[in-house]
C-alpha positions in Angstrom: -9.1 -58.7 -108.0 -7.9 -62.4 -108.4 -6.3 -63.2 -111.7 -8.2 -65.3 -113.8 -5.1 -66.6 -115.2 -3.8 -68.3 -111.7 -7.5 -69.7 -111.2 -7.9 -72.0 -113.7 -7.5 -74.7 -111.2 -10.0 -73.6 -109.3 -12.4 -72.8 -111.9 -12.4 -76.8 -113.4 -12.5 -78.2 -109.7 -15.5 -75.9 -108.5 -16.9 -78.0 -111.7 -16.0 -81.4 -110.9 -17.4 -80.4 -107.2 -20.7 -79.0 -108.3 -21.1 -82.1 -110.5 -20.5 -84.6 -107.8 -23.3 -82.8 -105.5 -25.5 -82.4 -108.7 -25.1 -86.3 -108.9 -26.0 -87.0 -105.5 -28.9 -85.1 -104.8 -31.1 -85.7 -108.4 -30.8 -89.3 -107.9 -32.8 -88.7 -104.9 -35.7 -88.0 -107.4 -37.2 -90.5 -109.1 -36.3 -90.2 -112.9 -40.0 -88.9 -114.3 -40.5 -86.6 -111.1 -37.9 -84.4 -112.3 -39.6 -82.4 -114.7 -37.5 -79.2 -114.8 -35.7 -79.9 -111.7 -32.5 -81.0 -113.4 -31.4 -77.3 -115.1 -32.7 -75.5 -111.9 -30.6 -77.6 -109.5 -27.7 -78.2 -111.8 -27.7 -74.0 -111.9 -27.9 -73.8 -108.5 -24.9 -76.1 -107.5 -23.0 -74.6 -110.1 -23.6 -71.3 -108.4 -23.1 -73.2 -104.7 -19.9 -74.1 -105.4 -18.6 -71.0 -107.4 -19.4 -69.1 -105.0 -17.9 -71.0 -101.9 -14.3 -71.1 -104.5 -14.6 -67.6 -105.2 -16.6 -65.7 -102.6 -14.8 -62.1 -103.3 -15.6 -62.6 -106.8 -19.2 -62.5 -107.5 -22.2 -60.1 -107.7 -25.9 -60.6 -108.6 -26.2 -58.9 -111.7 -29.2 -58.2 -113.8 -32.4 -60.9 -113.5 -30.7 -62.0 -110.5 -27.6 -63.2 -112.8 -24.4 -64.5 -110.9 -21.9 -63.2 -112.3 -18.0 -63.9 -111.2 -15.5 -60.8 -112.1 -11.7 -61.6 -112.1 -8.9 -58.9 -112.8 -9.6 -57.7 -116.2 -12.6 -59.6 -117.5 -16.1 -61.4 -116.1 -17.8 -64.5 -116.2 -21.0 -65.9 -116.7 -21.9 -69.9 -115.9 -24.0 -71.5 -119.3 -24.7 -74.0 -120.6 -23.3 -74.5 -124.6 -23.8 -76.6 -127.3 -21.1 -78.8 -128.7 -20.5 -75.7 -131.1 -20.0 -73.6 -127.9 -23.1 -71.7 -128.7 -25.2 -70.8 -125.3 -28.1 -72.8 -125.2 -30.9 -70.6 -124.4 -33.6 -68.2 -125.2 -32.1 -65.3 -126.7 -32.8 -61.8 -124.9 -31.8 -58.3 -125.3 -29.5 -58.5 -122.5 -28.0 -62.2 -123.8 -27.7 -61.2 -127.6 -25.4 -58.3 -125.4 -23.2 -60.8 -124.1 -22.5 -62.7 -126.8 -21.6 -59.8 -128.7 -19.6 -58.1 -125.7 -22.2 -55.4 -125.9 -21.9 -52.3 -123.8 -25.6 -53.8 -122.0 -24.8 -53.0 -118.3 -25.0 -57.0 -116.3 -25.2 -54.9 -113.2 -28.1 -52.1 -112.1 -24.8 -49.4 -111.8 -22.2 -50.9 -114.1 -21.6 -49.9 -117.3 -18.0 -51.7 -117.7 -16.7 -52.6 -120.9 -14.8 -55.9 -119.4 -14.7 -59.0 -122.1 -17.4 -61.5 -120.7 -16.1 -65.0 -120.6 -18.5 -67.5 -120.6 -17.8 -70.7 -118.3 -19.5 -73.7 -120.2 -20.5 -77.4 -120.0 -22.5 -79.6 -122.7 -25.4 -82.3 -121.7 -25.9 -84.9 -124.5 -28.7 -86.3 -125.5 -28.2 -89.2 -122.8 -28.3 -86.3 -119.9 -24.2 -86.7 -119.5 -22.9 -83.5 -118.4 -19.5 -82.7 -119.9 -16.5 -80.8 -121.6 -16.2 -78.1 -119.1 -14.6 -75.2 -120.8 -14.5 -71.1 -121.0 -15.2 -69.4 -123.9 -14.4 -66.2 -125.3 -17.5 -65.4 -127.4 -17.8 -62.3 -129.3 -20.8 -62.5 -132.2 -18.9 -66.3 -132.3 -16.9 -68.4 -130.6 -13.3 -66.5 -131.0 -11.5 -69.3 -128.3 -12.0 -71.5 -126.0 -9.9 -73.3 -122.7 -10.6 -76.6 -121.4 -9.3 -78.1 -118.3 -6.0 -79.7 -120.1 -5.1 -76.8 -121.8 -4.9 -75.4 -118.2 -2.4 -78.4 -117.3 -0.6 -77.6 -119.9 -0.4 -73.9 -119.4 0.7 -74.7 -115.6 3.2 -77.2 -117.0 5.1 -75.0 -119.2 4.3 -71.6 -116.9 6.5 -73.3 -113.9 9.3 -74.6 -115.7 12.0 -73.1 -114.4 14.8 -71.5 -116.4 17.9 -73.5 -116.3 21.3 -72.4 -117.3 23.3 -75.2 -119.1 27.1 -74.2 -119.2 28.7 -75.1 -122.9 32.6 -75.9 -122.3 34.3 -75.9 -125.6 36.9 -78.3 -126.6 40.0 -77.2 -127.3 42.7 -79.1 -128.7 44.8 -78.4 -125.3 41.7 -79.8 -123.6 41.2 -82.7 -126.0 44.7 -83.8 -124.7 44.3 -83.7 -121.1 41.5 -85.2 -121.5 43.2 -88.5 -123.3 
């Protein structure tokens, strides 16, 4: 399994793809034609590209559910509110997730992995934004957006540099004069 850690990249630029071919194919559709085509084919080129990023790290869970499993934890594609509440229906099997219930996601799975929701919000204009993952357990507990992951890869590959301290003596202090 693939570190979710060391994906992060990955994770914000399978957005930023998804969105771009989003982008391209619902402007295709003339604006009152797509009644509930947008969440469908958002979903599905969320999914699209996921998949093509990560293809040894997904399975088709429950209800036909993608769900993406790095080392340790798994993750689940919604989309939240600006409170980072899933926007949805709620269902046995969601009310599960959001409370890290024991709820198996797949048929023959009964892991206890933390789920991590991956999450975008859609304003009231239809702009979709503020990609971020969420660690959601009855509420929001944290969450990482895609400059918190330039930050963490800033600061994880500085290097460790060794700065030599030469005292001054007053021996020294006269050679040096």
């Amino acid at each position: 399994m693939v570190n979710i850690g060391s994906e992060l990249p990955n994770i914000f630029r399978s957005f930023v793809e998804a969105i771009v071919k989003y982008n391209a194919e619902i402007e295709q559709t003339d604006f009152i034609a797509r009644v509930r085509l947008e969440s469908a084919l958002l979903n599905a080129k969320l999914i699209e590209s996921f998949t093509r990023n990560f293809p040894d790290n997904y399975r088709k869970g429950k209800y036909g559910r993608i769900i993406f499993r790095f080392d340790g934890c798994q993750m689940i594609i919604k989309k939240l509110s600006s409170s980072n509440k899933p926007a949805y229906i709620p269902t046995i099997l969601s009310e599960s997730i959001l409370n890290q219930g024991v709820l198996p996601l797949f048929n023959d799975d009964f892991s206890l992995e933390p789920i991590l929701i991956f999450g975008f919000t859609k304003d009231k204009y239809g702009c979709i934004s503020n990609p971020r993952i969420v660690y959601y357990d009855g509420e929001p507990q944290w969450e990482i957006n895609e400059s918190d992951t330039l930050t963490f890869f800033k600061l994880s590959e500085q290097t460790e540099t060794k700065i030599e301290v030469k005292i001054k003596t007053k021996e020294r202090k006269k050679q040096i004069n």
